[in-house]
Structure formats: C-alpha cells, structure tokens
PDB file of N, CA, C and O in Angstrom:
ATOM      1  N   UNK A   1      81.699  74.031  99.178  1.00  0.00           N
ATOM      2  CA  UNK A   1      81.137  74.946 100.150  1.00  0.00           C
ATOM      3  C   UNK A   1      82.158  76.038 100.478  1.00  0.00           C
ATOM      4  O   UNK A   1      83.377  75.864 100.453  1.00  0.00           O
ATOM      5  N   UNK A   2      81.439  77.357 100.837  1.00  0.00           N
ATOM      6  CA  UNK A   2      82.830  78.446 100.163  1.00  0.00           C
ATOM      7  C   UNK A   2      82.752  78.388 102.187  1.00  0.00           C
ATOM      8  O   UNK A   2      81.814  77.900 102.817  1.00  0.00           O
ATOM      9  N   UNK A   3      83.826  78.937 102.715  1.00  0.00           N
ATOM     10  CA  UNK A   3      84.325  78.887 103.989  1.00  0.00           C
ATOM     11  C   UNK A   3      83.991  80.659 104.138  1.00  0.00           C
ATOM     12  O   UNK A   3      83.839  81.392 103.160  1.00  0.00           O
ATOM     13  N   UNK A   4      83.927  81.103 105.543  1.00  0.00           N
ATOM     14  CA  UNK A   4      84.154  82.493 105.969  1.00  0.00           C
ATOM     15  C   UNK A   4      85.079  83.018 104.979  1.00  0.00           C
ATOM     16  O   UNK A   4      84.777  83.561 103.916  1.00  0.00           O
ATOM     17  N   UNK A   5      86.048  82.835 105.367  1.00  0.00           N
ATOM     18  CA  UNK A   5      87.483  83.263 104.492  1.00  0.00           C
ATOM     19  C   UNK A   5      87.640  83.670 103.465  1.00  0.00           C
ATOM     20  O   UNK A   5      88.354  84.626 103.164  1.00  0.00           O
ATOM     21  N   UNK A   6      86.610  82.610 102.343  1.00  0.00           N
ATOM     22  CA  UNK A   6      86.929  82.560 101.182  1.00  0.00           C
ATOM     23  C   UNK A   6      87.111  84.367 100.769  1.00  0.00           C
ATOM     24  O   UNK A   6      86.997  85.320 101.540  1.00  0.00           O
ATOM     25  N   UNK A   7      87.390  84.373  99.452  1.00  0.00           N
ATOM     26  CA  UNK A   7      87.171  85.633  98.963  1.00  0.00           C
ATOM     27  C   UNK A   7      86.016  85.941  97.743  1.00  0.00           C
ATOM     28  O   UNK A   7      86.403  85.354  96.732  1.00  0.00           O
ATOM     29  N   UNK A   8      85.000  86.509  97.540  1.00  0.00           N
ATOM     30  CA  UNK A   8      84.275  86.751  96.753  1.00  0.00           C
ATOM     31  C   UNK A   8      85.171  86.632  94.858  1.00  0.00           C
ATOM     32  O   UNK A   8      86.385  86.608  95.063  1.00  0.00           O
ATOM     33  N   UNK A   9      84.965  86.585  93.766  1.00  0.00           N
ATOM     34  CA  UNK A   9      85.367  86.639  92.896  1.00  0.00           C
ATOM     35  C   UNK A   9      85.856  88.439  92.505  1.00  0.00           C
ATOM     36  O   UNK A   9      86.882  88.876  91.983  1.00  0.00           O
ATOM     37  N   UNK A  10      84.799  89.044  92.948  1.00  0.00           N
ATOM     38  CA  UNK A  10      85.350  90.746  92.868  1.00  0.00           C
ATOM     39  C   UNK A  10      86.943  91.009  94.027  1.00  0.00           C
ATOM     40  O   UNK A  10      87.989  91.581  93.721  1.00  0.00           O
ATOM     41  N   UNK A  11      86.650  90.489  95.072  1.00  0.00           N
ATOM     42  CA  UNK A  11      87.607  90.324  95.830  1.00  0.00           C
ATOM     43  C   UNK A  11      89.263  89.848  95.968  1.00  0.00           C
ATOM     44  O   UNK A  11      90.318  90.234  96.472  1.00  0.00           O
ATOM     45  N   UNK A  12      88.825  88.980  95.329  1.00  0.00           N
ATOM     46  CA  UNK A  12      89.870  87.987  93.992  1.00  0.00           C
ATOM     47  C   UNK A  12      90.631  89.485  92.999  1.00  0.00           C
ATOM     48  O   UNK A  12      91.757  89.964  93.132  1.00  0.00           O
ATOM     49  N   UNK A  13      89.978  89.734  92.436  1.00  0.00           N
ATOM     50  CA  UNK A  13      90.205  90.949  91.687  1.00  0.00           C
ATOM     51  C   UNK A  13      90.697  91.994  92.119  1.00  0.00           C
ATOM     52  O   UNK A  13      91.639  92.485  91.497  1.00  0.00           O
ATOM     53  N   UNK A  14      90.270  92.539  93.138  1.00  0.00           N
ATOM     54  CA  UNK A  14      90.600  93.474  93.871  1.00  0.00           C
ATOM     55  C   UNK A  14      91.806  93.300  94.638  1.00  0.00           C
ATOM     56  O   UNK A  14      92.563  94.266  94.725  1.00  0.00           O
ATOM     57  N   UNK A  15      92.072  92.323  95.151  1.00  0.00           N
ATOM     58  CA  UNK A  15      93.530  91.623  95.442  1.00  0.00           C
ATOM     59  C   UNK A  15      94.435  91.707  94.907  1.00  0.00           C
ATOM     60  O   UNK A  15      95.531  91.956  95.410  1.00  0.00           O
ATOM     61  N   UNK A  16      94.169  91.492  93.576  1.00  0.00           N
ATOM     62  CA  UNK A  16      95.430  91.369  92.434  1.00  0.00           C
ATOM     63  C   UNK A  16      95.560  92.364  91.749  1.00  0.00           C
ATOM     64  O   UNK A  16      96.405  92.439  90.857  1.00  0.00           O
ATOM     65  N   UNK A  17      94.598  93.468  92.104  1.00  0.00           N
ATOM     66  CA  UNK A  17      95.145  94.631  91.343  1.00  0.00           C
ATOM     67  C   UNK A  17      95.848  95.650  92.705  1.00  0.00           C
ATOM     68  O   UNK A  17      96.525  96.637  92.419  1.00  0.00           O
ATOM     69  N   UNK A  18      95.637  95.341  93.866  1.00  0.00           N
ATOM     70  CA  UNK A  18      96.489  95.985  94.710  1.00  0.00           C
ATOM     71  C   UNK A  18      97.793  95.348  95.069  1.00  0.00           C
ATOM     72  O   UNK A  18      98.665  96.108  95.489  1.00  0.00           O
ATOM     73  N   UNK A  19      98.102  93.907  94.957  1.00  0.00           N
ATOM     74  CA  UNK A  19      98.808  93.966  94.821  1.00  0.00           C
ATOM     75  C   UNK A  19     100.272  93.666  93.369  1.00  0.00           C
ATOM     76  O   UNK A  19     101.427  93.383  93.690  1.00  0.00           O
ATOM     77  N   UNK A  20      99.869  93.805  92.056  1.00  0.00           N
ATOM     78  CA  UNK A  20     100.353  94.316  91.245  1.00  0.00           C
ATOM     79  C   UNK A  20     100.987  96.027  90.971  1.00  0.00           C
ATOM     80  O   UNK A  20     101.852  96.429  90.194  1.00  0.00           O
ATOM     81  N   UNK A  21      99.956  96.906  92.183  1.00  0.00           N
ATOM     82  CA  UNK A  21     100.068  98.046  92.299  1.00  0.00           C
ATOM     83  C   UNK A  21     101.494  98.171  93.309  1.00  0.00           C
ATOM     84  O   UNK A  21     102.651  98.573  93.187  1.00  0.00           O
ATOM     85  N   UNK A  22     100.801  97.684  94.158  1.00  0.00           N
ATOM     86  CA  UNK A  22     102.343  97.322  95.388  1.00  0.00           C
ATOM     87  C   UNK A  22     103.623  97.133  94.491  1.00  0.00           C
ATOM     88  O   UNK A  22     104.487  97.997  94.347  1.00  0.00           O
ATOM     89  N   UNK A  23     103.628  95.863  93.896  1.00  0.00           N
ATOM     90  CA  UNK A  23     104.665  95.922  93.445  1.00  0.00           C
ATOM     91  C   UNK A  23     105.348  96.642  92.301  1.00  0.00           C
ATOM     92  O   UNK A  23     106.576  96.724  92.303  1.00  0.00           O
ATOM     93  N   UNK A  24     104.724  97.098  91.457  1.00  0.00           N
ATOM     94  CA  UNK A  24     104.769  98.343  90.911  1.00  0.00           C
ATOM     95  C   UNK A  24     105.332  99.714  91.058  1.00  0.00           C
ATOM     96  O   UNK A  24     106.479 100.157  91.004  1.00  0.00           O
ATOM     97  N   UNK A  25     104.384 100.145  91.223  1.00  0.00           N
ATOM     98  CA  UNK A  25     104.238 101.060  91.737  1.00  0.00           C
ATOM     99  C   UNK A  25     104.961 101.861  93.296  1.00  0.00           C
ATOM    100  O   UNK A  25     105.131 103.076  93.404  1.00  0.00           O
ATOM    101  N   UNK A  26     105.218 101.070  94.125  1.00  0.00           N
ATOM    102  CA  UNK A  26     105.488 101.334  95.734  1.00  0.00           C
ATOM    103  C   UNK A  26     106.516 100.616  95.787  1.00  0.00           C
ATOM    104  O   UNK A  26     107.400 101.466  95.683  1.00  0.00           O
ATOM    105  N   UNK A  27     107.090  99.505  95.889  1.00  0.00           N
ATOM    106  CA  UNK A  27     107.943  99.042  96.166  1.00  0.00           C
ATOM    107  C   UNK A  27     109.184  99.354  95.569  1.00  0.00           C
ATOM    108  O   UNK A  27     110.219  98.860  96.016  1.00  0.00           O
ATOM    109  N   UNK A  28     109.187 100.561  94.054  1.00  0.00           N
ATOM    110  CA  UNK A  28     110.600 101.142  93.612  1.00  0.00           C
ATOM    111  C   UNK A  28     110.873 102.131  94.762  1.00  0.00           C
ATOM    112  O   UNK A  28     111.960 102.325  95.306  1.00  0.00           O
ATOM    113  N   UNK A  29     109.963 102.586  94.972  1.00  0.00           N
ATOM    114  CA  UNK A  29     109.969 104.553  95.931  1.00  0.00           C
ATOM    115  C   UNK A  29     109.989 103.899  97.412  1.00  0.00           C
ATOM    116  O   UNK A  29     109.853 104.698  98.338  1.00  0.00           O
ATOM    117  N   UNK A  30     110.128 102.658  97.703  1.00  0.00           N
ATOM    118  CA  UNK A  30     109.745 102.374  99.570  1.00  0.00           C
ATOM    119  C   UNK A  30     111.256 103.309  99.846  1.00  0.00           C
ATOM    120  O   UNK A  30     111.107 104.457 100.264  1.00  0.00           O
ATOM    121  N   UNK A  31     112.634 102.811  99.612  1.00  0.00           N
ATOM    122  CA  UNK A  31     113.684 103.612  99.885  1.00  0.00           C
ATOM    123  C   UNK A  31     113.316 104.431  99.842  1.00  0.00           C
ATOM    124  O   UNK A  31     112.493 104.670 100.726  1.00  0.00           O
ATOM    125  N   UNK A  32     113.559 105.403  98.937  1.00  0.00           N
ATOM    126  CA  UNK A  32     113.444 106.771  98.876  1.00  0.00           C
ATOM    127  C   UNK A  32     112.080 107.606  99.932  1.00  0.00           C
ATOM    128  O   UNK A  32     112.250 108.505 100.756  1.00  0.00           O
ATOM    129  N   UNK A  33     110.664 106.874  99.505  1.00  0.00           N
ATOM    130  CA  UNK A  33     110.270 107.526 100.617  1.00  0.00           C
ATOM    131  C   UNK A  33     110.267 107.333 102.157  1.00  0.00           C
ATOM    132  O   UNK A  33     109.457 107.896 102.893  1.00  0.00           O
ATOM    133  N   UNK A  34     111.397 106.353 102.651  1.00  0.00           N
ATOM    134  CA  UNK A  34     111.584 106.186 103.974  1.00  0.00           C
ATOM    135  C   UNK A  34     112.414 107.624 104.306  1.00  0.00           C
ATOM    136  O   UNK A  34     112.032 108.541 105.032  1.00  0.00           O
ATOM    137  N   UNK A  35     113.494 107.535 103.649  1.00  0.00           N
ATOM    138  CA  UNK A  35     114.759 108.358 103.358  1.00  0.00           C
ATOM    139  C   UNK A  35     114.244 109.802 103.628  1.00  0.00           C
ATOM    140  O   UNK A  35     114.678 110.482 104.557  1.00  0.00           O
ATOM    141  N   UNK A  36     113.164 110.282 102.639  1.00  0.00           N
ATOM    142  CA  UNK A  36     112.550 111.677 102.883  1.00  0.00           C
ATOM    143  C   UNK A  36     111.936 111.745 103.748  1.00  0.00           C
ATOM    144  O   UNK A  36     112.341 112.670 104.452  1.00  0.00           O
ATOM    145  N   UNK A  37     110.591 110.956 104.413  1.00  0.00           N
ATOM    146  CA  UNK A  37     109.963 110.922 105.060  1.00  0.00           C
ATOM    147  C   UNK A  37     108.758 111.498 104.546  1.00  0.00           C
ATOM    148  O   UNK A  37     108.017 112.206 105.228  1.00  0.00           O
ATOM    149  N   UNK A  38     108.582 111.238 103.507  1.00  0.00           N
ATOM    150  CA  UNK A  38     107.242 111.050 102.181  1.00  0.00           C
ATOM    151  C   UNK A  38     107.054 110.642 101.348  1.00  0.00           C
ATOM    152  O   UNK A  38     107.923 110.165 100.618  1.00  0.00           O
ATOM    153  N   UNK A  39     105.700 110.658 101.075  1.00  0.00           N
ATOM    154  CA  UNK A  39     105.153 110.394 100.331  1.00  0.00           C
ATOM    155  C   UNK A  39     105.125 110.914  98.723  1.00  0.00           C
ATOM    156  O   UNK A  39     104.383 111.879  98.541  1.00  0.00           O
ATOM    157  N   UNK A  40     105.820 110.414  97.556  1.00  0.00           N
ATOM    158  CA  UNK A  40     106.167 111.580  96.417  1.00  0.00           C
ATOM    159  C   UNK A  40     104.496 111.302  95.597  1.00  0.00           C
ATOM    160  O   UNK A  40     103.780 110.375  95.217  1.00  0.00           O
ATOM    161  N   UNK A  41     104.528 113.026  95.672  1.00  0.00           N
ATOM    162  CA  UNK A  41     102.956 113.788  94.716  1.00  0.00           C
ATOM    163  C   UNK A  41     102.584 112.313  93.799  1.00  0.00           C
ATOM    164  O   UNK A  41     101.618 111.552  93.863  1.00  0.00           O
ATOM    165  N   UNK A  42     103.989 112.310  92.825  1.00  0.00           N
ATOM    166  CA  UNK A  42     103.287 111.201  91.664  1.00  0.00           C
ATOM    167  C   UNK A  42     102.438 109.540  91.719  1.00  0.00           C
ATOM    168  O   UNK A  42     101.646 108.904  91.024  1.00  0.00           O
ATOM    169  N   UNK A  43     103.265 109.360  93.134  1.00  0.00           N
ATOM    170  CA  UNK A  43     101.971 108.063  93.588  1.00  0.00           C
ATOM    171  C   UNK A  43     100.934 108.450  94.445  1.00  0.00           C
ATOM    172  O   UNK A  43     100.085 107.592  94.685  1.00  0.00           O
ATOM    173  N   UNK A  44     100.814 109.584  94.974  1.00  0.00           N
ATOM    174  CA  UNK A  44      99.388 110.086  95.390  1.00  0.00           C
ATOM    175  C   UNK A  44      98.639 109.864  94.483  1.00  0.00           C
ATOM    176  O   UNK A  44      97.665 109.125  94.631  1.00  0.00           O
ATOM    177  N   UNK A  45      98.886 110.371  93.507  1.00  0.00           N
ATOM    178  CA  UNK A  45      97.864 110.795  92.684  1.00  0.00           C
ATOM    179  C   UNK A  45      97.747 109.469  91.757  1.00  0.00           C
ATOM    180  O   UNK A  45      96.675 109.217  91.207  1.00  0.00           O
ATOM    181  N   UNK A  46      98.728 108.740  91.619  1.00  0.00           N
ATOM    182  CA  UNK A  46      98.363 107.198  90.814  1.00  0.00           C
ATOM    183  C   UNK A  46      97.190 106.577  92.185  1.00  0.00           C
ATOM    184  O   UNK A  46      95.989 106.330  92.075  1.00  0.00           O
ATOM    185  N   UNK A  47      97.790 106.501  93.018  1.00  0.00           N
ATOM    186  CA  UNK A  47      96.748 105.760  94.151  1.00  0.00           C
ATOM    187  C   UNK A  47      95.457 106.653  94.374  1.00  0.00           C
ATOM    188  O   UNK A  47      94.742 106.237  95.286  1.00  0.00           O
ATOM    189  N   UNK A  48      95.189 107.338  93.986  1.00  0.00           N
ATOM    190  CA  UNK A  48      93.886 108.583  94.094  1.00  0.00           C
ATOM    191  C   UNK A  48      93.109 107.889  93.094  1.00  0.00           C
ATOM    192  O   UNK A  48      92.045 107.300  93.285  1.00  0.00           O
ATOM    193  N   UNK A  49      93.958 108.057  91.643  1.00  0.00           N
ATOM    194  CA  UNK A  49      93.407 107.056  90.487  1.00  0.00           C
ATOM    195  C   UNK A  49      93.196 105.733  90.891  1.00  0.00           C
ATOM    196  O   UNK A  49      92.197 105.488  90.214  1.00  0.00           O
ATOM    197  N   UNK A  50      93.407 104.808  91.453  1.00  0.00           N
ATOM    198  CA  UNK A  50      92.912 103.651  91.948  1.00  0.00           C
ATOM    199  C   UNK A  50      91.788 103.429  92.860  1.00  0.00           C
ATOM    200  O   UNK A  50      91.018 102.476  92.977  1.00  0.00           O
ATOM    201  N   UNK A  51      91.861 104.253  93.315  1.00  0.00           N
ATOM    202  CA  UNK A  51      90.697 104.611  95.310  1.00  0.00           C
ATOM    203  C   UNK A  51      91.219 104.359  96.433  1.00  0.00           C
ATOM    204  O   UNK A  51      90.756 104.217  97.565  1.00  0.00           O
ATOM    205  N   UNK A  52      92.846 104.296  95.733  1.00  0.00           N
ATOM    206  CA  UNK A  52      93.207 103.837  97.450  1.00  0.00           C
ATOM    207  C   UNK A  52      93.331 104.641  98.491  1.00  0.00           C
ATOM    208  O   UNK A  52      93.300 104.185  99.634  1.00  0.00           O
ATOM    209  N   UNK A  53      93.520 106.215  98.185  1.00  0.00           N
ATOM    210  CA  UNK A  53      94.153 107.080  99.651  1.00  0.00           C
ATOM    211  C   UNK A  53      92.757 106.983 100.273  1.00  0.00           C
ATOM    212  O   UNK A  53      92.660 108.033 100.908  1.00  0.00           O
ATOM    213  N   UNK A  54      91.699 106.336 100.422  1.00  0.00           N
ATOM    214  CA  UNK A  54      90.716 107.012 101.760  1.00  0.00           C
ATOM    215  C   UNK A  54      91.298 105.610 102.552  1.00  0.00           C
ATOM    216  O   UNK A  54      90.997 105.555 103.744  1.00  0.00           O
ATOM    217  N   UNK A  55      91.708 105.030 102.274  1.00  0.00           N
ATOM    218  CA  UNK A  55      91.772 103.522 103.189  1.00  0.00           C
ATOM    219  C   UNK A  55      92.964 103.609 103.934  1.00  0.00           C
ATOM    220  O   UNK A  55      93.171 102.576 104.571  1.00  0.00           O
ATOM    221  N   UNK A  56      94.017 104.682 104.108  1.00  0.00           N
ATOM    222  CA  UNK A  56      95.298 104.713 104.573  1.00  0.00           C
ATOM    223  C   UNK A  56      94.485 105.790 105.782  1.00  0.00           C
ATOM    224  O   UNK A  56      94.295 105.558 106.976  1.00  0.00           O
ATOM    225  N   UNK A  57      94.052 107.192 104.861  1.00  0.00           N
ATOM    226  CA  UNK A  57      93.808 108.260 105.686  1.00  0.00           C
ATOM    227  C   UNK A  57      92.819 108.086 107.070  1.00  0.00           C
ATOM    228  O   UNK A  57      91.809 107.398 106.921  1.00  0.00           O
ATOM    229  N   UNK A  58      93.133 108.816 108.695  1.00  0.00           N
ATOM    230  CA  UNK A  58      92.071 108.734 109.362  1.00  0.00           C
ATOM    231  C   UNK A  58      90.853 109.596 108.904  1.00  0.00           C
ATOM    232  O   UNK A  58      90.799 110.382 107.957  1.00  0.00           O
ATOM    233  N   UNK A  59      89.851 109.241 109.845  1.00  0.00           N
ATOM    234  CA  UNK A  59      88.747 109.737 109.222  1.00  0.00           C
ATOM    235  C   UNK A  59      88.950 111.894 109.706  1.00  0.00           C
ATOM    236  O   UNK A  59      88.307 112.805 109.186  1.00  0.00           O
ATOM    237  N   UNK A  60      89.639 111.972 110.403  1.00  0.00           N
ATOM    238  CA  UNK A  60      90.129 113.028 110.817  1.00  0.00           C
ATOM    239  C   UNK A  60      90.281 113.978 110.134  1.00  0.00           C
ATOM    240  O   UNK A  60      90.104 115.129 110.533  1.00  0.00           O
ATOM    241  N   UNK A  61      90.759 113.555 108.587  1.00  0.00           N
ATOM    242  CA  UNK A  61      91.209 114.345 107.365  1.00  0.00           C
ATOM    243  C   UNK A  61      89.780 114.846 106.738  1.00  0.00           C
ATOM    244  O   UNK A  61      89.308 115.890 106.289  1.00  0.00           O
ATOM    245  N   UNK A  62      89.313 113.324 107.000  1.00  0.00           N
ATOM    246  CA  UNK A  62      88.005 114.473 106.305  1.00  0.00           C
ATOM    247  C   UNK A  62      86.823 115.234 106.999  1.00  0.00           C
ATOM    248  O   UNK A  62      86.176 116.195 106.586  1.00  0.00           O
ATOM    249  N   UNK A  63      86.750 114.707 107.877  1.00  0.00           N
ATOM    250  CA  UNK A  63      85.449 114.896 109.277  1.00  0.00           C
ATOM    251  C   UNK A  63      85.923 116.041 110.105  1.00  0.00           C
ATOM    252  O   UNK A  63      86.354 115.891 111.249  1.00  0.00           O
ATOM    253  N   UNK A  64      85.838 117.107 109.537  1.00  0.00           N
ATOM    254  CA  UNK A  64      86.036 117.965 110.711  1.00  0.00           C
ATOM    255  C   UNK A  64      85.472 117.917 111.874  1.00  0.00           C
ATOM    256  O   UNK A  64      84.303 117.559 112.020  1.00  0.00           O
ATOM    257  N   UNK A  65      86.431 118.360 113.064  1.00  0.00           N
ATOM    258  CA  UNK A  65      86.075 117.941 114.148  1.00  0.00           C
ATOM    259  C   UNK A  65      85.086 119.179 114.897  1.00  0.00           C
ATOM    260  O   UNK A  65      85.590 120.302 114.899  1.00  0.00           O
ATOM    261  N   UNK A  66      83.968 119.053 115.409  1.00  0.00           N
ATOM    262  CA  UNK A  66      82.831 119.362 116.066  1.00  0.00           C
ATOM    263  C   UNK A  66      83.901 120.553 117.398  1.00  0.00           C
ATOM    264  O   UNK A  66      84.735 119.940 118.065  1.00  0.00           O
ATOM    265  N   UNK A  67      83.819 121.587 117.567  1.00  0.00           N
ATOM    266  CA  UNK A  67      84.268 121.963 119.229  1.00  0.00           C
ATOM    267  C   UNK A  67      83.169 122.652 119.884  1.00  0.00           C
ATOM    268  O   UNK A  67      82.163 123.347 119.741  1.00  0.00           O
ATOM    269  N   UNK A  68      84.188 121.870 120.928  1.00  0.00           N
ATOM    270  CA  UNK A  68      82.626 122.011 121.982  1.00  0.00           C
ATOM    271  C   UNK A  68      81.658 122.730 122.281  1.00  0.00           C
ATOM    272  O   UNK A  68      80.610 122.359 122.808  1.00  0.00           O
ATOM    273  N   UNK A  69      82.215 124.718 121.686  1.00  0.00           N
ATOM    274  CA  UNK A  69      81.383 125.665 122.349  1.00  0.00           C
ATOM    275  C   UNK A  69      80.281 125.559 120.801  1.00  0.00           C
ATOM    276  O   UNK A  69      79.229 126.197 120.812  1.00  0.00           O
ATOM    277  N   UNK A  70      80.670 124.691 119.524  1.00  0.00           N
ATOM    278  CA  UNK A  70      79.497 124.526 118.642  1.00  0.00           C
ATOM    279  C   UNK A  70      78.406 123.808 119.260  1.00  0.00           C
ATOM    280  O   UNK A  70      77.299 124.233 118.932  1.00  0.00           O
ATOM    281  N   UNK A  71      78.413 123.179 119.780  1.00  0.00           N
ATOM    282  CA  UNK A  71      77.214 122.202 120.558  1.00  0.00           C
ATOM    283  C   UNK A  71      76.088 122.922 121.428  1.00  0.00           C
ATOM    284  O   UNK A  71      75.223 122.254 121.993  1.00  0.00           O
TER     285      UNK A  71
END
C-alpha cells in the first residue's frame, strides 16, 4: 500500500535527474557564485534546458504587475 509520501515512479525520476544535476552541474560554481553574487549565464541556460528556472523565479518576473490607475 503506497503511503501519502510515497513518490510516483515519474517522480522517482524526476528526483534523480535533479539531483544528478545538483551535483553536477551546481555544486562546482556554489563558491564562485557565492563569491560574485551570481548566477553564471552558462548554468542558466543548462537549467532553462532542464525546466528548472520557473521553480526558483517569483511569479513577479513574469506577471506583470496590474497599477492601480489601470483598474
């Protein structure tokens, strides 16, 4: 009997390819981008290729915001 918790089999998957990516990928540049205080272009764009930047970004970036005298 699978519990709340469990993880779906896609989920499973999806797990292990983020974190293979982590370690990969992010965990050479964590120094360096503490140090600068960014983010370097070339893992944007690897994590763009994955789908990951909407899950970091607020929705702010993309939703322009409504002002008031539009209403």
């Amino acid at each position: 009997m699978r519990s709340f918790f469990d993880l779906s089999q896609d989920h499973k998957v999806l797990q292990d390819s983020v974190r293979d990516f982590v370690n990969e990928e992010i965990k050479p540049l964590v120094v360096q981008s503490d140090e600068e205080h960014m983010i370097p272009d070339s893992l944007v764009k690897k994590m763009a290729e994955m789908g990951f930047p909407g899950s970091y970004l607020p929705d702010e970036i993309f939703i322009p915001r409504v002002k008031k005298d539009q209403i």
